[in-house]
mmJSON file of the N, C-alpha and C atoms, coordinates in Angstrom:
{"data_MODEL":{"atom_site":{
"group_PDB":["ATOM","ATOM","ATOM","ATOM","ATOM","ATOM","ATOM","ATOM","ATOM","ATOM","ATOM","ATOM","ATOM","ATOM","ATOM","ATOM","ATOM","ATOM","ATOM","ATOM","ATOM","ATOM","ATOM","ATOM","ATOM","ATOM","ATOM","ATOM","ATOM","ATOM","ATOM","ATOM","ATOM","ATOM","ATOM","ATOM","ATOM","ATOM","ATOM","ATOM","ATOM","ATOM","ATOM","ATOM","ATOM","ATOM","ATOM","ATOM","ATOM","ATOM","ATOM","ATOM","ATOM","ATOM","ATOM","ATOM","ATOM","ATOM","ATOM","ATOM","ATOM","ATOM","ATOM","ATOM","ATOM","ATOM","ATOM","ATOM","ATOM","ATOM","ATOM","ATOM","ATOM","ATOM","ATOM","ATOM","ATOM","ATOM","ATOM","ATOM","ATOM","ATOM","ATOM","ATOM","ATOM","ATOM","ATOM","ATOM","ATOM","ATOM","ATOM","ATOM","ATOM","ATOM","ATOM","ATOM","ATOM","ATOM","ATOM","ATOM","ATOM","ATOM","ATOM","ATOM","ATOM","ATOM","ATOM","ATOM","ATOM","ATOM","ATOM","ATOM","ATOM","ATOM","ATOM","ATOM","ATOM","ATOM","ATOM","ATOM","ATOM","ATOM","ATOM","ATOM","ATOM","ATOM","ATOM","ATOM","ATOM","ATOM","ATOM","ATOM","ATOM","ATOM","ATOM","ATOM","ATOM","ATOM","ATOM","ATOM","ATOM","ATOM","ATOM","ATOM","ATOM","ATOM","ATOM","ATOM","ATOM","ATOM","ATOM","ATOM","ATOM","ATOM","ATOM","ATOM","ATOM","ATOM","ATOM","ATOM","ATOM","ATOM","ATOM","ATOM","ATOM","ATOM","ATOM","ATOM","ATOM","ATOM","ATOM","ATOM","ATOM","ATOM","ATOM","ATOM","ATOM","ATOM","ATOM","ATOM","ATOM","ATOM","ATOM"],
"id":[1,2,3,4,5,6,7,8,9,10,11,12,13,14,15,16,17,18,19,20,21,22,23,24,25,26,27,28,29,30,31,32,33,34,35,36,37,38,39,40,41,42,43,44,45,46,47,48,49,50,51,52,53,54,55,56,57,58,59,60,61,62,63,64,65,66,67,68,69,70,71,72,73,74,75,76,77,78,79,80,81,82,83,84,85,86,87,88,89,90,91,92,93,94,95,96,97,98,99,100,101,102,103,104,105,106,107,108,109,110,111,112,113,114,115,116,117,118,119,120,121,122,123,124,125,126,127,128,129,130,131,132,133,134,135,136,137,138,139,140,141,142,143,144,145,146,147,148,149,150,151,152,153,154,155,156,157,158,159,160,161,162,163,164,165,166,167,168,169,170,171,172,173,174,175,176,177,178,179,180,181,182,183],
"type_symbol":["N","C","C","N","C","C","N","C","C","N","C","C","N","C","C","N","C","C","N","C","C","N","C","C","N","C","C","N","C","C","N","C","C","N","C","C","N","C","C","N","C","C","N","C","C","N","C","C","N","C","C","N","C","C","N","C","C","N","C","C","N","C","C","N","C","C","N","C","C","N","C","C","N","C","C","N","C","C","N","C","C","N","C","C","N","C","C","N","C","C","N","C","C","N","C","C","N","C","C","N","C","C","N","C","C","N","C","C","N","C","C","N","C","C","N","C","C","N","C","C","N","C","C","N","C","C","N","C","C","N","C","C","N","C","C","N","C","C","N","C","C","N","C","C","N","C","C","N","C","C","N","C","C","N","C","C","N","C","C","N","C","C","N","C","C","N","C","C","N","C","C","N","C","C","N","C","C","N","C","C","N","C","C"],
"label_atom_id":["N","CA","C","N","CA","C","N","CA","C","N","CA","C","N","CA","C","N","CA","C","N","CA","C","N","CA","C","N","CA","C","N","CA","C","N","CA","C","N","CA","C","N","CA","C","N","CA","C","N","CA","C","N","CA","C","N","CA","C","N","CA","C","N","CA","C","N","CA","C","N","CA","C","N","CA","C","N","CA","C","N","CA","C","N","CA","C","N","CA","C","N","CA","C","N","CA","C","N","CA","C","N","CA","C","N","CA","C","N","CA","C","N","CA","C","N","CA","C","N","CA","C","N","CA","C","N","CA","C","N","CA","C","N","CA","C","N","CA","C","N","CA","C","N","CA","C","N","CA","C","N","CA","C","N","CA","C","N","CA","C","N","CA","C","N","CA","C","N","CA","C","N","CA","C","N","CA","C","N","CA","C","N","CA","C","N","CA","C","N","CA","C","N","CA","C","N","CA","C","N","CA","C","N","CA","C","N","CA","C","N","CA","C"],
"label_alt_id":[null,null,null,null,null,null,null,null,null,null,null,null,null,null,null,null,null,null,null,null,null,null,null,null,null,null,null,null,null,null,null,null,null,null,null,null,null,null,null,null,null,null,null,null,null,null,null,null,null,null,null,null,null,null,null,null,null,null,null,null,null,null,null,null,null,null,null,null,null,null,null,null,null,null,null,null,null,null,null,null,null,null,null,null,null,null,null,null,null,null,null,null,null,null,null,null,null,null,null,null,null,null,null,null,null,null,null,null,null,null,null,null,null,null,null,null,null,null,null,null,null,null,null,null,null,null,null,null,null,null,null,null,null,null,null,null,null,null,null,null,null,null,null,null,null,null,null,null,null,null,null,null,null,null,null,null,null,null,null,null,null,null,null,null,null,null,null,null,null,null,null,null,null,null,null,null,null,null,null,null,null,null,null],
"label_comp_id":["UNK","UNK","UNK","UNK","UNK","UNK","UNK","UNK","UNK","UNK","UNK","UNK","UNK","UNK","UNK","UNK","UNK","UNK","UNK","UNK","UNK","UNK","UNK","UNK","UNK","UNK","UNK","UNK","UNK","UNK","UNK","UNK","UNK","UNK","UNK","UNK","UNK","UNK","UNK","UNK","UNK","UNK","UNK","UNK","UNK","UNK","UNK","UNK","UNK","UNK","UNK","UNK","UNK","UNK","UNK","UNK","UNK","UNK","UNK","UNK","UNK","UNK","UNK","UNK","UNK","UNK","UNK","UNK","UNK","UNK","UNK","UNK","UNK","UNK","UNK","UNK","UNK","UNK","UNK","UNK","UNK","UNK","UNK","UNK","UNK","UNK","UNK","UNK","UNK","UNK","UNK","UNK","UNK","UNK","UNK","UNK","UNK","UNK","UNK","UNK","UNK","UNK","UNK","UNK","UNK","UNK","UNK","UNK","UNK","UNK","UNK","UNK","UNK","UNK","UNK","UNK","UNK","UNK","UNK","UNK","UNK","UNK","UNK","UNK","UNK","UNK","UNK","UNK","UNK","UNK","UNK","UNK","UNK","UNK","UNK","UNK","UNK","UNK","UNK","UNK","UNK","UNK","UNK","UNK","UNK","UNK","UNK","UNK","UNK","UNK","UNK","UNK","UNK","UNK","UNK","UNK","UNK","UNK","UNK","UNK","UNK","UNK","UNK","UNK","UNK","UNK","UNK","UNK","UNK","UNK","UNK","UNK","UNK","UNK","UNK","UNK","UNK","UNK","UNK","UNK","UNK","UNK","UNK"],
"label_asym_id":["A","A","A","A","A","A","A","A","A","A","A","A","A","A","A","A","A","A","A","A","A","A","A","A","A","A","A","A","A","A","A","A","A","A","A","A","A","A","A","A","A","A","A","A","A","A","A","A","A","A","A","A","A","A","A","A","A","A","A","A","A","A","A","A","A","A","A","A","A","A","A","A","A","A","A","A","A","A","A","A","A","A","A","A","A","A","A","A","A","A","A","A","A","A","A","A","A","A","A","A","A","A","A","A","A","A","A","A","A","A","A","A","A","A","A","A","A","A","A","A","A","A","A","A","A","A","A","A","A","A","A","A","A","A","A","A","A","A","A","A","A","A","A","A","A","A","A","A","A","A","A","A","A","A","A","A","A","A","A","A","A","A","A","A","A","A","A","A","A","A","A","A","A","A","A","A","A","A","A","A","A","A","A"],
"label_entity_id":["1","1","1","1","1","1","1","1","1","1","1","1","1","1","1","1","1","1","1","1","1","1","1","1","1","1","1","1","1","1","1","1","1","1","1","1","1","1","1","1","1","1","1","1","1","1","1","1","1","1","1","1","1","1","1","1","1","1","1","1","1","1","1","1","1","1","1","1","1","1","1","1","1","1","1","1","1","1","1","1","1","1","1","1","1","1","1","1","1","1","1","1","1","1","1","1","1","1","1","1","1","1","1","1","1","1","1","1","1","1","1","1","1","1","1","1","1","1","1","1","1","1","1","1","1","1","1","1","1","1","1","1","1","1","1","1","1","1","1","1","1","1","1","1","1","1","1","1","1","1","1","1","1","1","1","1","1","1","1","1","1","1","1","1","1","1","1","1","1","1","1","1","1","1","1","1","1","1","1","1","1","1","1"],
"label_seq_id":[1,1,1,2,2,2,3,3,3,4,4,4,5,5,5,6,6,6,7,7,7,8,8,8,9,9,9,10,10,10,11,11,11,12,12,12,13,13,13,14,14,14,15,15,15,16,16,16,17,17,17,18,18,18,19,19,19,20,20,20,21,21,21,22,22,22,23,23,23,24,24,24,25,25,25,26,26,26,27,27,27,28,28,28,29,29,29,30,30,30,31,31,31,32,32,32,33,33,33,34,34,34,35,35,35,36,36,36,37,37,37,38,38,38,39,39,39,40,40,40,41,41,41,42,42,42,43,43,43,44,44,44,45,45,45,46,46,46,47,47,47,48,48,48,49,49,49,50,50,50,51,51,51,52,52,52,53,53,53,54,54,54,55,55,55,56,56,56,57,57,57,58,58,58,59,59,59,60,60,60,61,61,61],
"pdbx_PDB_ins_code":[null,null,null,null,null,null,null,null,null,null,null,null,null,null,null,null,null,null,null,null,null,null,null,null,null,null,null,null,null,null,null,null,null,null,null,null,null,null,null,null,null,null,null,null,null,null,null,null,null,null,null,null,null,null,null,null,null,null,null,null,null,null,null,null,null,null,null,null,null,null,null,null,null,null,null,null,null,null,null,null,null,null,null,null,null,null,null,null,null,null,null,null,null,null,null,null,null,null,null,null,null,null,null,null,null,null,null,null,null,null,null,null,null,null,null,null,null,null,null,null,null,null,null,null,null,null,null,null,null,null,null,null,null,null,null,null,null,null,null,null,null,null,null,null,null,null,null,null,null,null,null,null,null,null,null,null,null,null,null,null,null,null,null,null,null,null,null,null,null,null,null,null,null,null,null,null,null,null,null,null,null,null,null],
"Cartn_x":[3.54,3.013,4.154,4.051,4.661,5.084,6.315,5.879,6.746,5.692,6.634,8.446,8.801,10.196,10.686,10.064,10.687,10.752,10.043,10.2,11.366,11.728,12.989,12.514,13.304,13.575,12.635,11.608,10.215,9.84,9.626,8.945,7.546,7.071,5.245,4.737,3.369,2.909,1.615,0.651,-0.58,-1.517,-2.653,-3.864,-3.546,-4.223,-4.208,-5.574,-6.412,-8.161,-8.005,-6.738,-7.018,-6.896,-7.487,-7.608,-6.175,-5.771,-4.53,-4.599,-6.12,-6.191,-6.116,-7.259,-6.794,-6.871,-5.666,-4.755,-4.071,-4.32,-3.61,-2.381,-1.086,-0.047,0.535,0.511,0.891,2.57,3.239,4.158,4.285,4.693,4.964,6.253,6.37,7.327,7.332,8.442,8.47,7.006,6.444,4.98,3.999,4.385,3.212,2.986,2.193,1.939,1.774,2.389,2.44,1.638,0.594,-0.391,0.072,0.109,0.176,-0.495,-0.593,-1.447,-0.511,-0.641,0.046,0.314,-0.645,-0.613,0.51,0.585,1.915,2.708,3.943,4.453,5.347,5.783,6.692,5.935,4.642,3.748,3.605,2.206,1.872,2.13,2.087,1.894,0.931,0.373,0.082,0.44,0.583,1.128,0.495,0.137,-1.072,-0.036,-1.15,-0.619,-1.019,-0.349,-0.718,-2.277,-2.567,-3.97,-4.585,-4.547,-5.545,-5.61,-4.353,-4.749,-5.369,-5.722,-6.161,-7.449,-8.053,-9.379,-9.799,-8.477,-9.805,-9.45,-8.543,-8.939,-10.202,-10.738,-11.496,-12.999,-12.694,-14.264,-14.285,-13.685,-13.947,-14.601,-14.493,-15.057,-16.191],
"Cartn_y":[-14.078,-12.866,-12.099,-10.728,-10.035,-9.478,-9.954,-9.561,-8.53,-7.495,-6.304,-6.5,-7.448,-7.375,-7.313,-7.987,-7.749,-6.749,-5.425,-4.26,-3.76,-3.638,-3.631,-2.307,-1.925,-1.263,0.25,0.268,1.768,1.912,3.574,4.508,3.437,2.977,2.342,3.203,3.778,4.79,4.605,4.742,4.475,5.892,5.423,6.639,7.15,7.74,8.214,7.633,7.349,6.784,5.245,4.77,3.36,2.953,1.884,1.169,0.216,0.009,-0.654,-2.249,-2.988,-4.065,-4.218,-3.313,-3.039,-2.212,-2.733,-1.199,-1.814,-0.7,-0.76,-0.005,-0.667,0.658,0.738,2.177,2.291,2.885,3.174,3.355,3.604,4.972,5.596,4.7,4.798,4.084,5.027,5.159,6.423,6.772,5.751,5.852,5.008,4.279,3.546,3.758,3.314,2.742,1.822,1.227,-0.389,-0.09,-1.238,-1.309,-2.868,-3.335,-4.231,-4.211,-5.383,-5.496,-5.154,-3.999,-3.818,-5.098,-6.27,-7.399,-8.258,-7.738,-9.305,-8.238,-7.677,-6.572,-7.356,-8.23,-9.694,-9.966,-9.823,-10.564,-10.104,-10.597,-9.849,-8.288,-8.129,-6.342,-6.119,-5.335,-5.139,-3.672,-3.359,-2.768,-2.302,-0.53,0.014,1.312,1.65,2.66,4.106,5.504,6.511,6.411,6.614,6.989,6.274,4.779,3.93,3.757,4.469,4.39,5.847,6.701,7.864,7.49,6.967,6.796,5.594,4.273,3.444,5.038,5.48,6.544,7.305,7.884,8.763,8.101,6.487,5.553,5.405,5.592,5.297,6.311,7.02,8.289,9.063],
"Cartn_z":[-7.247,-6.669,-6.003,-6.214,-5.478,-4.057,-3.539,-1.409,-1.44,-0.211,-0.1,0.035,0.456,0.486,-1.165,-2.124,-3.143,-3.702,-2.915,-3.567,-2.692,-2.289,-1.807,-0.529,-0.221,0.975,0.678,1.162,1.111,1.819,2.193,3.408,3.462,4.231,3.985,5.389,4.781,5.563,5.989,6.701,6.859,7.228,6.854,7.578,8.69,9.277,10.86,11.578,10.245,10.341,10.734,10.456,10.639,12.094,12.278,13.585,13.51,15.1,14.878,14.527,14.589,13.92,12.437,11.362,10.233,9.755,8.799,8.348,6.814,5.779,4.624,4.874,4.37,4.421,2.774,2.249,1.174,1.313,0.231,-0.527,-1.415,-1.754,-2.904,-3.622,-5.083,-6.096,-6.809,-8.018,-9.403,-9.895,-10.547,-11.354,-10.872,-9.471,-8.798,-7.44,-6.959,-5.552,-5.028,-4.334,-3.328,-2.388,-1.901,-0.789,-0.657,1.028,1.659,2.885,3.728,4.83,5.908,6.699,8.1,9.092,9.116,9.983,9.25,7.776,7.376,6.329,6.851,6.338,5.183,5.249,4.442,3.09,3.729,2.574,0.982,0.79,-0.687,-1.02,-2.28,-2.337,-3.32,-3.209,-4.969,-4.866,-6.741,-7.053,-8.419,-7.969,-8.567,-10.018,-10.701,-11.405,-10.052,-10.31,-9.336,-9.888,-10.872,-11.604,-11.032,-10.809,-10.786,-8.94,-8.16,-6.968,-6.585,-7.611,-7.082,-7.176,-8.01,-8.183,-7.377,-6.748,-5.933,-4.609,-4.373,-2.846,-3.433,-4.239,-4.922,-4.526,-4.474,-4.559,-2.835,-2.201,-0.694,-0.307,-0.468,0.561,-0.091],
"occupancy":[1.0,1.0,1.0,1.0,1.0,1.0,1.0,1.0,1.0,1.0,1.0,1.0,1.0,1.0,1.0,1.0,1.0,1.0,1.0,1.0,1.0,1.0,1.0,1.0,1.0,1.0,1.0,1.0,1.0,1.0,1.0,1.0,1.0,1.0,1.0,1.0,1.0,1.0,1.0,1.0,1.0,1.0,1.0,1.0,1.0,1.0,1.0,1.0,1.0,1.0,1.0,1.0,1.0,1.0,1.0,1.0,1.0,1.0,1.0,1.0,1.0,1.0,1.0,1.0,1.0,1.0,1.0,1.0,1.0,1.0,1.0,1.0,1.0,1.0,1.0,1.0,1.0,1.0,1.0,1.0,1.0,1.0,1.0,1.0,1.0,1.0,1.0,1.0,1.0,1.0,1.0,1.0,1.0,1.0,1.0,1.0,1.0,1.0,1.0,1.0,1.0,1.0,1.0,1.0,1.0,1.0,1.0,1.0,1.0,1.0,1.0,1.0,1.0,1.0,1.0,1.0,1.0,1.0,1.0,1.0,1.0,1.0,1.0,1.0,1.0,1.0,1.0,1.0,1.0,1.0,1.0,1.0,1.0,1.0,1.0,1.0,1.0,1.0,1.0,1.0,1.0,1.0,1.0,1.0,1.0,1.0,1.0,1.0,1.0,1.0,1.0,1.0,1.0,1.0,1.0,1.0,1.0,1.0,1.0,1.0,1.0,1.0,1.0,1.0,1.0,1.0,1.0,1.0,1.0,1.0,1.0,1.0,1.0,1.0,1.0,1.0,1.0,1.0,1.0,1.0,1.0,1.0,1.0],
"B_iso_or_equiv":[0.0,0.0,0.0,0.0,0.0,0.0,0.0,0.0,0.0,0.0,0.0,0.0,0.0,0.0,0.0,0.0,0.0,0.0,0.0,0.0,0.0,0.0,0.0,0.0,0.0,0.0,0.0,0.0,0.0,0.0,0.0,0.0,0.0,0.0,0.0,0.0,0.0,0.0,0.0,0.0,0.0,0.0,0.0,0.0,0.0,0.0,0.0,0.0,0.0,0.0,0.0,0.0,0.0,0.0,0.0,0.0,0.0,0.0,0.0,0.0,0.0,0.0,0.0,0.0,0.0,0.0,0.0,0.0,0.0,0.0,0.0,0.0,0.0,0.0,0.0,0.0,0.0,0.0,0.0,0.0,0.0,0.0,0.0,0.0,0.0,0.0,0.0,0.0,0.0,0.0,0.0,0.0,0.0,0.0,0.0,0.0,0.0,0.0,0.0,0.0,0.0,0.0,0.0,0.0,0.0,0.0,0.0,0.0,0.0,0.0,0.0,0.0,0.0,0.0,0.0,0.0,0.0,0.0,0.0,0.0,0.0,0.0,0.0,0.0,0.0,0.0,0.0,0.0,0.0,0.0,0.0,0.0,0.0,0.0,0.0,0.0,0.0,0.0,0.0,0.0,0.0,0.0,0.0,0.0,0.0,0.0,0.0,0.0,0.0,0.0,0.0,0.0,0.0,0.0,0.0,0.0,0.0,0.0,0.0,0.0,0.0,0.0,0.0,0.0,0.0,0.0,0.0,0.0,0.0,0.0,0.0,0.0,0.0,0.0,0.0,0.0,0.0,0.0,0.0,0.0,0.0,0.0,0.0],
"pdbx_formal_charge":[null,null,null,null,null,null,null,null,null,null,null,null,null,null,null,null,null,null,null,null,null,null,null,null,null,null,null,null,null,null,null,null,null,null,null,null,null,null,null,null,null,null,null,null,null,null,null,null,null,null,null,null,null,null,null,null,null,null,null,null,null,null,null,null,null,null,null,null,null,null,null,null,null,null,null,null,null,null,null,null,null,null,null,null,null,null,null,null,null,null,null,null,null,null,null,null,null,null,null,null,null,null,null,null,null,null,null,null,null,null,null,null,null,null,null,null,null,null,null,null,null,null,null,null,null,null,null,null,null,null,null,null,null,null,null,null,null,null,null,null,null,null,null,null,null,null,null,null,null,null,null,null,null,null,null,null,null,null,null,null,null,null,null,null,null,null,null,null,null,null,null,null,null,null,null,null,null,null,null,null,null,null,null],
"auth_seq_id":[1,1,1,2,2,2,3,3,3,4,4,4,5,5,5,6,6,6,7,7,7,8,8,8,9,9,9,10,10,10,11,11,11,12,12,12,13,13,13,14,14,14,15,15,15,16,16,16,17,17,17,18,18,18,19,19,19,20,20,20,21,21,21,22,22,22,23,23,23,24,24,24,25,25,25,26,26,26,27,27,27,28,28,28,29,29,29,30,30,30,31,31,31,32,32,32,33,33,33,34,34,34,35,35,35,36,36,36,37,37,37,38,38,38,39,39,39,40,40,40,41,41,41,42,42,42,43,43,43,44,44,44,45,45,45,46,46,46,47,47,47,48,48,48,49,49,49,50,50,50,51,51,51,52,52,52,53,53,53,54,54,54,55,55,55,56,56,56,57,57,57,58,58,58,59,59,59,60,60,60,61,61,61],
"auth_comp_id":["UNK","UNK","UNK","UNK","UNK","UNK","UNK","UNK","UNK","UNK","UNK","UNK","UNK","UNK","UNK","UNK","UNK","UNK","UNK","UNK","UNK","UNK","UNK","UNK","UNK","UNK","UNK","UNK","UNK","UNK","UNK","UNK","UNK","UNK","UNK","UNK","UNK","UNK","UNK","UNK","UNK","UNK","UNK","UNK","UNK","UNK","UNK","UNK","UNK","UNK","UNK","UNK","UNK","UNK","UNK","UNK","UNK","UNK","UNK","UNK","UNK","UNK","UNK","UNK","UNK","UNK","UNK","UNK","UNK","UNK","UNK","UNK","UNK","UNK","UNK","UNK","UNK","UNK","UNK","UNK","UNK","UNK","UNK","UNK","UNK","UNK","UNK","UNK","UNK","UNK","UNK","UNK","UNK","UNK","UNK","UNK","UNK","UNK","UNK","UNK","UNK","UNK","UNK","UNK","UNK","UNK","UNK","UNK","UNK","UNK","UNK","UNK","UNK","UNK","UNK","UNK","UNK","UNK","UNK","UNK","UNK","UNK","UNK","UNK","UNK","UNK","UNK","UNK","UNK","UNK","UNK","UNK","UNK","UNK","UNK","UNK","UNK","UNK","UNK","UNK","UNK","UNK","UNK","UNK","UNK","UNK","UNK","UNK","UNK","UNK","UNK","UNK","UNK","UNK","UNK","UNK","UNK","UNK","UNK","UNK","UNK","UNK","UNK","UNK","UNK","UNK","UNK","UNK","UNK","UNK","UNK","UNK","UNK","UNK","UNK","UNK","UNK","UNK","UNK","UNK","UNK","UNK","UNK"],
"auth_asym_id":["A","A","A","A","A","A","A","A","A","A","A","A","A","A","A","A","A","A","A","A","A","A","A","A","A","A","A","A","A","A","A","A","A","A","A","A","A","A","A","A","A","A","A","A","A","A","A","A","A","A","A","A","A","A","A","A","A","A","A","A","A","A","A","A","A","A","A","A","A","A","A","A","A","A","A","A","A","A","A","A","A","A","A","A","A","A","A","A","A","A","A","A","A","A","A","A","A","A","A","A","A","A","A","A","A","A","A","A","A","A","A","A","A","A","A","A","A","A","A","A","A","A","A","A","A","A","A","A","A","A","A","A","A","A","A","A","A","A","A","A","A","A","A","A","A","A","A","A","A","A","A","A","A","A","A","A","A","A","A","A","A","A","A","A","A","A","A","A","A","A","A","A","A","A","A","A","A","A","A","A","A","A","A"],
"auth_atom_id":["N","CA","C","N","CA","C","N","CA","C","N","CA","C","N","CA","C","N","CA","C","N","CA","C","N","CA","C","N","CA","C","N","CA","C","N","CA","C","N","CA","C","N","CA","C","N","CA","C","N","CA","C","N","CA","C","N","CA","C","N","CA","C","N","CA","C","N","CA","C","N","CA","C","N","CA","C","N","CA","C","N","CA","C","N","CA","C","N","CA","C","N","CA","C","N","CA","C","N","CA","C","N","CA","C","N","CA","C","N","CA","C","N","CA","C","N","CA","C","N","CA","C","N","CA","C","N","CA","C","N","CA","C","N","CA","C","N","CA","C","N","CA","C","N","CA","C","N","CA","C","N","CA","C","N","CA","C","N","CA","C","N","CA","C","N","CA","C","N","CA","C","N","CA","C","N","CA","C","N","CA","C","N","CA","C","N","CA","C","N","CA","C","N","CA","C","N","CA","C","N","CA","C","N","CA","C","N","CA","C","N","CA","C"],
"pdbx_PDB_model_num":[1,1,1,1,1,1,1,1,1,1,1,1,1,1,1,1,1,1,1,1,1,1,1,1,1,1,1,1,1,1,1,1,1,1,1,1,1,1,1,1,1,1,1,1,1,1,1,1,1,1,1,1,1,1,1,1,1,1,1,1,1,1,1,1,1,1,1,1,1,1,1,1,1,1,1,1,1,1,1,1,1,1,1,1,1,1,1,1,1,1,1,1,1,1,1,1,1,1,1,1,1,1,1,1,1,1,1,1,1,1,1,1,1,1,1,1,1,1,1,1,1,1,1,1,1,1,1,1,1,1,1,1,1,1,1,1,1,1,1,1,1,1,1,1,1,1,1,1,1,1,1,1,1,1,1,1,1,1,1,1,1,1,1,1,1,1,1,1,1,1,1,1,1,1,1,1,1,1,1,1,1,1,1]
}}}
């Protein structure tokens, strides 16, 4: 699995909606987007197409 450190060194940005317990922080890449957990910044990442993260933001709201 992938941890944000292996993407190497990225702006990671968050909502303004989130609470400071939880929180997704994304990151823009060339043709993707990285989402990781604000509580374990080291940790996992995943790692979306733009398309496919426009549409899960598209299903939240």
């Amino acid at each position: 699995m992938m941890t944000a450190d292996d993407l190497g060194p990225l702006t990671w940005r968050k909502s303004r909606h989130s609470s400071v317990e939880e929180c997704v922080e994304v990151a823009g890449l060339p043709a993707h987007v990285a989402m990781r957990d604000s509580k374990d910044p080291h940790g996992p990442a995943l790692v979306v197409s733009r398309a496919a993260f426009r549409r899960f933001v598209s299903g939240l709201g």
